[in-house]
C-alpha positions in Angstrom: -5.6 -34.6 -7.6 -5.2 -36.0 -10.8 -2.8 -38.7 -9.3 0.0 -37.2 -11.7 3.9 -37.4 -10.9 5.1 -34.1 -10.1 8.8 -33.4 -9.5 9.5 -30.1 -8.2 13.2 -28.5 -8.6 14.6 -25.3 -6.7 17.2 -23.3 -6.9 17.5 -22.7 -3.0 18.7 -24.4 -0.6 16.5 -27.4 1.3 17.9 -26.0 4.2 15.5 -22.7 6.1 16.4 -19.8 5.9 18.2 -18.0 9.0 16.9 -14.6 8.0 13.5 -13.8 7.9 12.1 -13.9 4.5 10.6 -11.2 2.3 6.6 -10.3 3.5 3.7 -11.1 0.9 0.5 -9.3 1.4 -2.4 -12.0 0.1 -5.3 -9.8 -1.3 -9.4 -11.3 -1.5 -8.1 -12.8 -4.9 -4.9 -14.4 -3.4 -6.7 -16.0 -0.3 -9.4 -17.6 -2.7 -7.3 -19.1 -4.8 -5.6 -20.5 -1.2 -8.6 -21.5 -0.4 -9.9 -23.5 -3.4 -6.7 -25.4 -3.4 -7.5 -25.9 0.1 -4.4 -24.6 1.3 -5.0 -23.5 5.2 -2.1 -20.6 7.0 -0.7 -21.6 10.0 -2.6 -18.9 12.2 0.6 -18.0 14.6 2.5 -17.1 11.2 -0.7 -15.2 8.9 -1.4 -11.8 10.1 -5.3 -10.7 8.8 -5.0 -6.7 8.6 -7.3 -4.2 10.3 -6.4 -0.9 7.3 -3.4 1.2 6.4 -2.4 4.1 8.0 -0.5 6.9 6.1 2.1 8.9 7.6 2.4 12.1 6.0 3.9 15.6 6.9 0.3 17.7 5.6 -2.8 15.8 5.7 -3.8 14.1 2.3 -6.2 15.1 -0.1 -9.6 13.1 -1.6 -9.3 10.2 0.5 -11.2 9.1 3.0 -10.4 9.1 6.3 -11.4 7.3 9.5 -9.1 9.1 12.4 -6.1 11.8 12.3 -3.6 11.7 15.3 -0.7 14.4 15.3 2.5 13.3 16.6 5.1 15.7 16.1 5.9 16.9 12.8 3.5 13.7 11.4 0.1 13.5 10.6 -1.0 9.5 10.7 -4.3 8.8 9.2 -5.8 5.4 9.0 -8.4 4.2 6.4 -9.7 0.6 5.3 -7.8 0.3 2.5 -6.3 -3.6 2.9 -8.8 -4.5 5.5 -9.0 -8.2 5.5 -5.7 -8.8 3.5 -3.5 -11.5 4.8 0.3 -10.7 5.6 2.7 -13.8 5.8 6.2 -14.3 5.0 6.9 -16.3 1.8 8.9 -19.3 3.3 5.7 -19.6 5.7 3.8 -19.4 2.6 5.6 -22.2 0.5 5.4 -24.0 3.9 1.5 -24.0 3.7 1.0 -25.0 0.0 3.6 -28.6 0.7 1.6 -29.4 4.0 -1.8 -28.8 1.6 0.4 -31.3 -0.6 1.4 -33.9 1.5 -2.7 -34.2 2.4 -3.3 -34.7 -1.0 -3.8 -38.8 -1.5 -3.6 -39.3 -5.3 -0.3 -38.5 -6.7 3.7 -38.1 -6.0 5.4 -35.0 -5.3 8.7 -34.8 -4.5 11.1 -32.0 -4.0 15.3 -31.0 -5.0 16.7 -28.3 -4.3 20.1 -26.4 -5.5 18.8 -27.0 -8.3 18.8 -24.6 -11.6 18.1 -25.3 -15.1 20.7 -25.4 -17.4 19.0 -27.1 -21.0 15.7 -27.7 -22.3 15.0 -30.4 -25.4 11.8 -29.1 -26.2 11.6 -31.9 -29.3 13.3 -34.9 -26.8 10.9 -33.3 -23.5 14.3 -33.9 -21.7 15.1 -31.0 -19.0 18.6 -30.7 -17.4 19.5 -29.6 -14.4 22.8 -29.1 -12.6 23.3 -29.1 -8.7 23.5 -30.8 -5.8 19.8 -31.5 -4.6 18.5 -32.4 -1.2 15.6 -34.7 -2.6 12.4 -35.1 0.0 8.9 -36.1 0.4 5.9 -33.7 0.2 5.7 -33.1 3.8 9.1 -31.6 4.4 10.4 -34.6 6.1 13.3 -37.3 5.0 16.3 -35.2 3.9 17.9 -37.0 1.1 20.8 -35.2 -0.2 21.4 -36.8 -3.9 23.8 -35.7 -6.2 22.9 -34.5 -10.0 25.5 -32.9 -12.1 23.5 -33.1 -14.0 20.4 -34.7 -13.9 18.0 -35.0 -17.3 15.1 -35.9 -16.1 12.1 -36.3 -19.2 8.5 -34.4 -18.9 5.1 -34.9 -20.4 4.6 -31.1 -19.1 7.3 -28.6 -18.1 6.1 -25.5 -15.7 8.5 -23.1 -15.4 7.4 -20.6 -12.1 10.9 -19.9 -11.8 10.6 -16.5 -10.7 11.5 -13.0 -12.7 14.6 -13.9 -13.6 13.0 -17.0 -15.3 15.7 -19.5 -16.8 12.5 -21.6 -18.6 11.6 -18.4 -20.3 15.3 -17.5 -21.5 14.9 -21.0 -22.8 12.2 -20.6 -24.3 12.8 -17.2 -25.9 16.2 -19.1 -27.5 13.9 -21.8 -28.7 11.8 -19.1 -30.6 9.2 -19.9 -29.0 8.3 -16.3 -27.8 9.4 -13.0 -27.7 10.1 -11.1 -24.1 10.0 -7.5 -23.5 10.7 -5.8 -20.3 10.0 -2.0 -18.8 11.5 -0.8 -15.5 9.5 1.6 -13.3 13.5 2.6 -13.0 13.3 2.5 -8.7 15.2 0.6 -6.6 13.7 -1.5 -3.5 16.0 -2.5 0.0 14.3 -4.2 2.6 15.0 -4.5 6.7 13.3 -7.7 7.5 13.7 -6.6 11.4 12.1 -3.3 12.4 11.1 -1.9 15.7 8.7 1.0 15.2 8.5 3.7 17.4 5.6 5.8 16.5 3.2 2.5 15.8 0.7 2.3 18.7 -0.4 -0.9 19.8 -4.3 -0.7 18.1 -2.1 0.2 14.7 0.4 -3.2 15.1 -2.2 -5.1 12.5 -2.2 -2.1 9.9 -0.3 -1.2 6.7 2.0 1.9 7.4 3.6 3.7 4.4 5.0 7.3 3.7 4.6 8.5 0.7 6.7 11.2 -0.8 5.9 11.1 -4.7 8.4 8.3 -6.5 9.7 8.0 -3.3 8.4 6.1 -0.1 8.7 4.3 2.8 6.3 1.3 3.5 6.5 -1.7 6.1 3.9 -4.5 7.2 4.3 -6.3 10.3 5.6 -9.6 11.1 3.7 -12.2 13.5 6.4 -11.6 16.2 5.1 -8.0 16.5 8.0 -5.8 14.6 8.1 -4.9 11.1 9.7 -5.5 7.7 10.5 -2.1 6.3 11.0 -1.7 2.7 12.3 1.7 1.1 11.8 2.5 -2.5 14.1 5.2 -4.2 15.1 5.7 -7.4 18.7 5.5 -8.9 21.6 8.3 -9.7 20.9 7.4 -13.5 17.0 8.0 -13.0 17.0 10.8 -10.5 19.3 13.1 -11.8 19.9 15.1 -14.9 16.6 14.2 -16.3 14.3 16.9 -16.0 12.4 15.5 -13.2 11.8 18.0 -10.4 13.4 21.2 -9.7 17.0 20.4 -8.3 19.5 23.3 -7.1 22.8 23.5 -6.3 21.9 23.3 -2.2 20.0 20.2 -2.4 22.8 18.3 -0.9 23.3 20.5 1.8 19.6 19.6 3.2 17.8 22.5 2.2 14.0 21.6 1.8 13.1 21.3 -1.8 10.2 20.9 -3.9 10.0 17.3 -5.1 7.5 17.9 -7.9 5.9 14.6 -8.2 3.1 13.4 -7.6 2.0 10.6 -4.7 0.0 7.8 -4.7 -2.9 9.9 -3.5 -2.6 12.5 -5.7 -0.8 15.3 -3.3 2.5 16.8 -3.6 4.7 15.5 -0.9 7.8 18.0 0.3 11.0 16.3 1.6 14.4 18.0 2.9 16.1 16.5 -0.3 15.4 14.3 -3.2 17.1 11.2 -2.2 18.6 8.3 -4.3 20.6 4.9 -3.8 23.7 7.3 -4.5 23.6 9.6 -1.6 23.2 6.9 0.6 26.7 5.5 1.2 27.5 5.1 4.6 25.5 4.1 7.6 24.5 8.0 8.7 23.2 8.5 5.3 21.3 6.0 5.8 19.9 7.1 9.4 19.2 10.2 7.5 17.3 9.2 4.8 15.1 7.1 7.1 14.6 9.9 9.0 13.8 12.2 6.4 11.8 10.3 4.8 9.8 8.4 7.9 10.2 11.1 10.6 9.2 9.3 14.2 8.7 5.8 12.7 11.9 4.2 12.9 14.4 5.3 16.3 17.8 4.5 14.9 19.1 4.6 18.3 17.4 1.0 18.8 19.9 -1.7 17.8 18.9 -5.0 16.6 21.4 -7.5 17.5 25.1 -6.0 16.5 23.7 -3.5 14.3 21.6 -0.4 13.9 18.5 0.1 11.2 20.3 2.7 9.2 23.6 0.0 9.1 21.5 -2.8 8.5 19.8 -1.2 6.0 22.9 -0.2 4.1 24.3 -3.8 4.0 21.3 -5.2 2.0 21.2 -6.4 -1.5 18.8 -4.0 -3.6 16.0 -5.2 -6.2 14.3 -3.4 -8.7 10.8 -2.3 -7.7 9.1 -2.6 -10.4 9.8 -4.1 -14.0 7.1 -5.1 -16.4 7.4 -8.7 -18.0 5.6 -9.1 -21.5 5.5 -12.4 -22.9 4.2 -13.1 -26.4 2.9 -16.1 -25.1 2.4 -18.3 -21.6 2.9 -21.7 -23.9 4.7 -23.1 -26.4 3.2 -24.3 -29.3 3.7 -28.2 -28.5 1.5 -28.1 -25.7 4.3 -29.2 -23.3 5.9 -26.0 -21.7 3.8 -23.5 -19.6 5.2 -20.6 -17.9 3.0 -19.0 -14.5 4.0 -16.5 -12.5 6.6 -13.8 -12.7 7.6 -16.3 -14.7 5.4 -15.7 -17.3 4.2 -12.2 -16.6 5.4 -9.4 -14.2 4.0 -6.1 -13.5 4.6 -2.5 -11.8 3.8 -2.9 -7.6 1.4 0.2 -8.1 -2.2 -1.5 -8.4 -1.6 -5.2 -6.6 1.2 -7.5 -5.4 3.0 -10.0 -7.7 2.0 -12.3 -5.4 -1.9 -12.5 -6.0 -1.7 -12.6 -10.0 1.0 -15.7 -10.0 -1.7 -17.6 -8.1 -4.2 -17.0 -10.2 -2.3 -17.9 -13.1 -1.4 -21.5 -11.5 -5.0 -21.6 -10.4 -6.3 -20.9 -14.2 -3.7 -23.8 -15.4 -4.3 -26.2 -13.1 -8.4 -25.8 -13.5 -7.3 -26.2 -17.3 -5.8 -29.6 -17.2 -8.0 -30.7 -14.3 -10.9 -29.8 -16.7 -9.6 -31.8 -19.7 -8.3 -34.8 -18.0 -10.3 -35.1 -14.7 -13.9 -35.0 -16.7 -15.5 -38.2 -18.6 -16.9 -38.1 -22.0 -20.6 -35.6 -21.7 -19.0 -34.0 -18.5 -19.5 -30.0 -17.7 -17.9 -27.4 -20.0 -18.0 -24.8 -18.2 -14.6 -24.0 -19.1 -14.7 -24.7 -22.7 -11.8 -27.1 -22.3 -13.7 -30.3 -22.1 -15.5 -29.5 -25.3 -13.0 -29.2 -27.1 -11.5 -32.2 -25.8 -15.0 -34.3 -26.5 -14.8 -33.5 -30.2 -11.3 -34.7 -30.4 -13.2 -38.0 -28.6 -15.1 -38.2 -31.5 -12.4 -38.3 -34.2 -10.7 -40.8 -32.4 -7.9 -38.6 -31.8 -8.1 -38.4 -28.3 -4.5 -38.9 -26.5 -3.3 -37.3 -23.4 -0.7 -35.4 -25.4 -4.4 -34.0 -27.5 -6.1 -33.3 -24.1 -2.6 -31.5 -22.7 -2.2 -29.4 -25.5 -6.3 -28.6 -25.8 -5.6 -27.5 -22.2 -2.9 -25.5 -22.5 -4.2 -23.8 -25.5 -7.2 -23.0 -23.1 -5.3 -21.7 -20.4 -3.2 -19.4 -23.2 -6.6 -17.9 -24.6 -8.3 -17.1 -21.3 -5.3 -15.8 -19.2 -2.8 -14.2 -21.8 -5.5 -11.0 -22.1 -6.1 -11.2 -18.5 -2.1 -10.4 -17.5 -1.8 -7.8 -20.3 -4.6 -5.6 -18.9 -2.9 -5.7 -15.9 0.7 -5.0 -17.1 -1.1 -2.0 -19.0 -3.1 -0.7 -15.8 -0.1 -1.2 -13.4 1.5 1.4 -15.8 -1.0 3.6 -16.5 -0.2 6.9 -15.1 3.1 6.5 -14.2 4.8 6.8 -17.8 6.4 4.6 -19.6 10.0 4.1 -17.2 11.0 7.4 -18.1 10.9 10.3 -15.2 10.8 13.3 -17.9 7.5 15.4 -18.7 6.1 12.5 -20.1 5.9 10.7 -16.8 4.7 13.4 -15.1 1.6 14.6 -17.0 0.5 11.4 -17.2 1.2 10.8 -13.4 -0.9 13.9 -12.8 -3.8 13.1 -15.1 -4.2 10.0 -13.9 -4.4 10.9 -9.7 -6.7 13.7 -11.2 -9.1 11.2 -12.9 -9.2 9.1 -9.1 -10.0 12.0 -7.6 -12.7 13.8 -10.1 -14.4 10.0 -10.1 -14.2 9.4 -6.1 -15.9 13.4 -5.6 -18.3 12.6 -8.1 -19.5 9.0 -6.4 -19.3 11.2 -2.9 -21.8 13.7 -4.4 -24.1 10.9 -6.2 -23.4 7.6 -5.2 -26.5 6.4 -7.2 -25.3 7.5 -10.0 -21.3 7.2 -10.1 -20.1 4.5 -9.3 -16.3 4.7 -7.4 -13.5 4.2 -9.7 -13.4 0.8 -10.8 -9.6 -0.1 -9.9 -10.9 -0.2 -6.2 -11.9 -3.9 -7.5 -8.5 -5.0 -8.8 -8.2 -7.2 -5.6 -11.8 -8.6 -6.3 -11.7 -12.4 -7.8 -15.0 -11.3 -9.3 -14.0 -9.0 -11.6 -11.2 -10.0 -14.0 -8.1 -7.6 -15.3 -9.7 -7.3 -18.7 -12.9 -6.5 -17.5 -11.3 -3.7 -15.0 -9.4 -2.4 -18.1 -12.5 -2.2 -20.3 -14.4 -0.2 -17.5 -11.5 2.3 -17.3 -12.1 3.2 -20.7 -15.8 3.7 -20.3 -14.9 6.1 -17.1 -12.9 8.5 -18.9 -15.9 8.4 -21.6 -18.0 9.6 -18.3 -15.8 11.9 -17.3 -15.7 13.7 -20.7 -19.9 13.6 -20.6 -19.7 15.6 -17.7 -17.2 18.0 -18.2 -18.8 18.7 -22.0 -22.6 19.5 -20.8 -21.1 21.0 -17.5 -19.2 23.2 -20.0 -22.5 23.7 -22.6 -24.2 24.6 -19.4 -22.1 27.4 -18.1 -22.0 29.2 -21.1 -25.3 28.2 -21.7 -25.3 26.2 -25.0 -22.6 28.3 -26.4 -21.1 25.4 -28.6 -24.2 24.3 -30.2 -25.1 28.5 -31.1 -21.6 28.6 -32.5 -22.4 25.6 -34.8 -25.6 26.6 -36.0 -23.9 30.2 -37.1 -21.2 28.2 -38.6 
């Protein structure tokens, strides 16, 4: 909007994809960002859900629930929880934002792909990449294929969203720029783009299905063709064994049921016929059984998809890690000229919200940054602080782009840095610090016990409890700091009550004690 030239480089290939790409599940804070950039989903691909429905051998404890239906050995219960939330694949997604683009009249964008970065000359503002890119307009059309090995191509701003694995943020940690650190939840995710359910009714297609069984689980979302993507989260042989987690014996492998001994995402204790990992799962009827065992009736193996089965297909796909923590020190570098959004920048555990939502904000806050200093005349609106600043540079004559850029960006550092820290910290609150030993597991318990004390305690006097605050970390109105801070103040509740419950029942016993001390 700015009328700026924007040259966009990617790693993949211009050509689509034949297999279905990875589900993203667009939260209230996602879909307004979407919608400020007025970026509008192709209806046929976006799928608006109706709840979630949780599959569970017992029924679960302290949540609400709308309707329970036994089948078999499985107790389905659905709830609210993601009502309104938007499920689309992510090449549908990226297909969205360059169609929003090509409406766009001021400016150029243009795209290359198989292309990665190799070098940055953060004093020259040179980037080089290496590749053979397919070069093309913002609509998608006019295939160009134009070769660069490599190309240097200079910036006045360089925005690395290059993913988790971010080659701008190596970069820039080389440079000295910042310092990275990283914490793995230490579980491992596969995913079976191509599911055909066979305990999902037809009023539960539009609903978020998961079993949960502690660390473990089993969740899938639906695709707009009516089947499912499945995705299966266990941990590894290095995490799962031989560290005190759980009660293990020597029958476990054998089948016999065993106690898991963690806690779920609801707080209950789930049971399974054995604690699996990635390990055990090494050919394609241990991976029927797993699926089995852990989502009894929701997947019927004996369905083939094409030339395979979903225990075979699942065995044959690439694994990710399911959670790791990113950390910068900062989202900018000191010049003013690199910015880093996105997992890019900041990562955090899946436990709370998606990836998805919090790297559009994060583009959102950047982009309102620089459209604040450079789209606003001298005496415009401040309401972002950014144009002030940039009106007293006005007034010492100083005022360059390269002044209003960096102003910007320093902006954009100050605002968001806190807010993606409190949500790397809540992400991991309650679920240790990567380790699965005792550590982990009090504070796993603790923290399901603190959901549930709050939630019975706004059941009992909802006008005077309010529900536990992390119910609004998908609300736009509340930011990550703000949710944090509020988190703190609940536990200061929690112990109010507990203390004069306490001085009650033994009727002032603490306050006698003191006066006879």
């Amino acid at each position: 909007r700015l009328g700026w030239r924007v040259m966009v480089f990617d790693e993949k290939p211009a050509a689509i994809e034949i297999e279905r790409s990875a589900n993203v599940l667009l939260s209230r804070r996602g879909l307004g960002v979407l919608r400020d950039a007025r970026v509008v989903l192709d209806p046929d691909c976006a799928i608006t859900l109706e709840g979630a429905v949780q599959h569970s051998v017992t029924p679960s404890q302290g949540r609400q629930v709308e309707s329970s239906q036994e089948n078999g050995h499985t107790v389905s219960m659905t709830s609210t929880r993601y009502k309104g939330s938007v499920v689309i694949e992510k090449t549908n997604l990226v297909q969205a934002i360059k169609k929003s683009i090509a409406g766009e009249k001021n400016g150029t964008v243009s795209f290359a792909y198989d292309s990665s970065l190799a070098e940055i000359d953060f004093e020259g503002k040179t980037a080089v990449f290496r590749g053979t890119a397919g070069s093309r307009s913002g609509d998608g059309t006019d295939d160009k294929p134009v070769t660069t090995h490599p190309q240097k191509v200079p910036y006045d701003l360089l925005v690395g969203a290059d993913g988790a694995n971010s080659a701008t943020r190596r970069l820039m940690r080389l440079g000295k720029f910042l310092r990275v650190e990283q914490n793995a939840d230490g579980l491992i995710t596969k995913r079976i783009p191509t599911v055909l359910p066979s305990l999902v009714t037809e009023s539960k297609k539009e609903h978020h299905h998961a079993y949960l069984h502690g660390i473990r689980s089993v969740t899938s979302t639906p695709n707009h063709d009516g089947t499912f993507q499945l995705n299966v989260v266990l941990p590894g042989k290095s995490e799962a064994r031989g560290t005190g987690r759980g009660k293990r014996s020597a029958r476990d492998d054998d089948g016999t049921s065993v106690n898991d001994g963690t806690s779920a995402s609801d707080g209950s204790t789930k049971t399974t016929k054995k604690q699996w990992t990635w390990s055990d799962v090494l050919r394609e009827k241990d991976a029927s059984d797993m699926l089995h065992d852990l989502a009894p009736g929701f997947v019927n193996d004996g369905v083939s998809l094409g030339d395979t089965t979903h225990g075979a297909s699942l065995l044959t796909r690439a694994s990710t890690p399911h959670g790791m923590s990113t950390n910068c020190s900062r989202l900018t570098n000191a010049n003013g000229d690199v910015a880093l959004v996105g997992s890019a920048g900041h990562t955090h555990w899946p436990s709370l919200t998606s990836q998805t939502n919090a790297s559009l904000e994060t583009a959102q806050y950047l982009g309102a940054a620089l459209e604040e200093a450079f789209g606003r005349e001298e005496g415009g609106a401040t309401e972002t602080g950014v144009t002030g600043d940039v009106r007293d540079v006005k007034n010492s004559g100083l005022n360059t782009p390269e002044v209003r850029q960096k102003n910007a960006l320093t902006y954009f550092e100050k605002v968001r840095k806190p807010q993606v820290d409190s949500l790397r910290r809540l992400s991991e609150r309650g679920f240790g610090s990567g380790d699965f030993g005792w550590r982990r597991r009090v504070e796993n318990v603790l923290f399901f016990w603190k959901l549930f004390v709050l939630t019975g305690l706004h059941r009992l006097a909802p006008f005077v409890f309010d529900p536990p605050v992390l119910h609004k970390i998908n609300d736009p109105e509340w930011s990550f700091e703000d949710i944090e801070n509020e988190t703190k103040n609940e536990t200061g509740v929690l112990f109010s009550v507990f203390f004069f419950t306490f001085c009650d029942r033994h009727r002032g016993y603490p306050f006698r004690r003191l006066r006879h001390l």
